[in-house]
C-alpha positions as CSV (number, residue, x, y, z in Angstrom):
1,X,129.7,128.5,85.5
2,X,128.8,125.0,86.0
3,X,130.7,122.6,87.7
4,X,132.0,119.5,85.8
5,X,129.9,116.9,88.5
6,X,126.8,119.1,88.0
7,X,127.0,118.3,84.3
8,X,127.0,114.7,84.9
9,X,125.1,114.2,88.1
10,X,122.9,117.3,87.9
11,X,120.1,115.4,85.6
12,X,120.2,112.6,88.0
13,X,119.7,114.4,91.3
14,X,117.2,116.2,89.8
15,X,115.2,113.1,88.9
16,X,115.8,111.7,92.2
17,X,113.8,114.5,93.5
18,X,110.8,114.1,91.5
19,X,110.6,110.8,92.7
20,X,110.6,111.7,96.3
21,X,107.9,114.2,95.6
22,X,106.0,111.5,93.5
23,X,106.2,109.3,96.3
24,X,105.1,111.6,99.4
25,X,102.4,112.6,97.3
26,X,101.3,108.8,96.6
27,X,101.7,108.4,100.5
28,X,100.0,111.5,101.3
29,X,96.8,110.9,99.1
30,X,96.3,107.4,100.5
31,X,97.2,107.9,104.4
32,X,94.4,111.2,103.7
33,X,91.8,109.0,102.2
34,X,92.2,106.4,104.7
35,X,90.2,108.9,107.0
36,X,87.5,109.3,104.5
37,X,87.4,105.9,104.0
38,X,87.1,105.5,107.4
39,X,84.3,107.5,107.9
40,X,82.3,106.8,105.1
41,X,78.1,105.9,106.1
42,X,76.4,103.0,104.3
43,X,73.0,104.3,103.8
44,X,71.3,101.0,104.2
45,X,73.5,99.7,107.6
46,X,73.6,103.0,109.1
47,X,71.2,105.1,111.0
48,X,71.2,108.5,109.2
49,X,72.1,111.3,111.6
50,X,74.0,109.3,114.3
51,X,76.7,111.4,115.1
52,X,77.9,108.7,117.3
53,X,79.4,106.4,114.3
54,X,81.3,109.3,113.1
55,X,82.9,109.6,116.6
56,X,83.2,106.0,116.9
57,X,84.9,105.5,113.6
58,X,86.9,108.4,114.1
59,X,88.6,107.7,116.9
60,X,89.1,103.7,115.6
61,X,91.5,105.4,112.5
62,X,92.7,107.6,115.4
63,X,94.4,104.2,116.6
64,X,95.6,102.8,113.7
65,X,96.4,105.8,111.6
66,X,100.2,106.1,110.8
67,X,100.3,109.8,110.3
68,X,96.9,110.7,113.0
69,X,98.2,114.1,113.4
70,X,97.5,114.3,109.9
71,X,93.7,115.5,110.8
72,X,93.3,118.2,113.5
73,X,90.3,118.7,113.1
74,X,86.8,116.9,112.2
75,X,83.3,119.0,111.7
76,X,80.2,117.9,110.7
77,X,78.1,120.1,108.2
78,X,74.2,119.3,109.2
79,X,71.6,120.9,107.1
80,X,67.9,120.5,106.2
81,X,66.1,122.4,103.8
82,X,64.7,125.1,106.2
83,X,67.7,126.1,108.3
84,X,71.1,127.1,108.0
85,X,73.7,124.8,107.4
86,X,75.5,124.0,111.7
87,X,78.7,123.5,111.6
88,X,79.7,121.4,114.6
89,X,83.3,120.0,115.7
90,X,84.2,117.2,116.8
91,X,86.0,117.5,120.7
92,X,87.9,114.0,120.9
93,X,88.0,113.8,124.5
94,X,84.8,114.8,125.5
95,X,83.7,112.3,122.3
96,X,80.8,114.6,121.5
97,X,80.1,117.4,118.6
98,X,80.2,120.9,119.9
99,X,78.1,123.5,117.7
100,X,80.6,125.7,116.5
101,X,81.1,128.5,113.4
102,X,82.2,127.2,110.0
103,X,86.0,126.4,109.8
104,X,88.3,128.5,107.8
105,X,89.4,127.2,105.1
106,X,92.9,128.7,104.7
107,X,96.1,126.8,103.3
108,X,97.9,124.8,105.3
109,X,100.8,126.1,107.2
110,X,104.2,126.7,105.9
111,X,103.2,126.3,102.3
């Protein structure tokens, strides 16, 4: 049985909530491709395989970001046609790359 206010509020509410989600998805797509962004190399400015900009630019987003917790993690994929692709993580307080194994991709929590 449906309740007289659900019949003339229910549509409303409803749309209200799509909007929220609308919005923290807007919000989440641009505060998540700040850091990308961020990190992106010029190939002319920028020496190719200085690991040192990536920390550098990193940890200037770090700063600024609203949401930094919103990256817990940062790895670098380095490859060349003979080898195996390294995986290597970035340890912010040591500001170096550690070698490390591949990260697991796995959905993010609680969803």
């Amino acid at each position: 049985m449906e309740h007289p206010y659900q019949r003339s509020h229910g549509g409303k509410a409803r749309r209200q909530s799509s909007d929220v989600d609308d919005e923290l998805a807007e919000d989440f797509f641009r505060y998540f491709s700040e850091i990308g962004l961020t990190l992106r190399i010029d190939p002319v400015e920028d020496a190719p395989g200085d690991a040192g900009q990536y920390i550098r630019r990193f940890a200037e987003w770090m700063a600024v970001a609203k949401y930094p917790k919103l990256v817990s993690n940062f790895y670098l994929l380095k490859s060349d046609a003979t080898a195996r692709p390294q995986a290597l993580r970035l340890n912010s307080s040591a500001r170096r790359f550690e070698q490390t194994g591949p990260p697991s991709l796995s959905p993010c929590a609680g969803t």
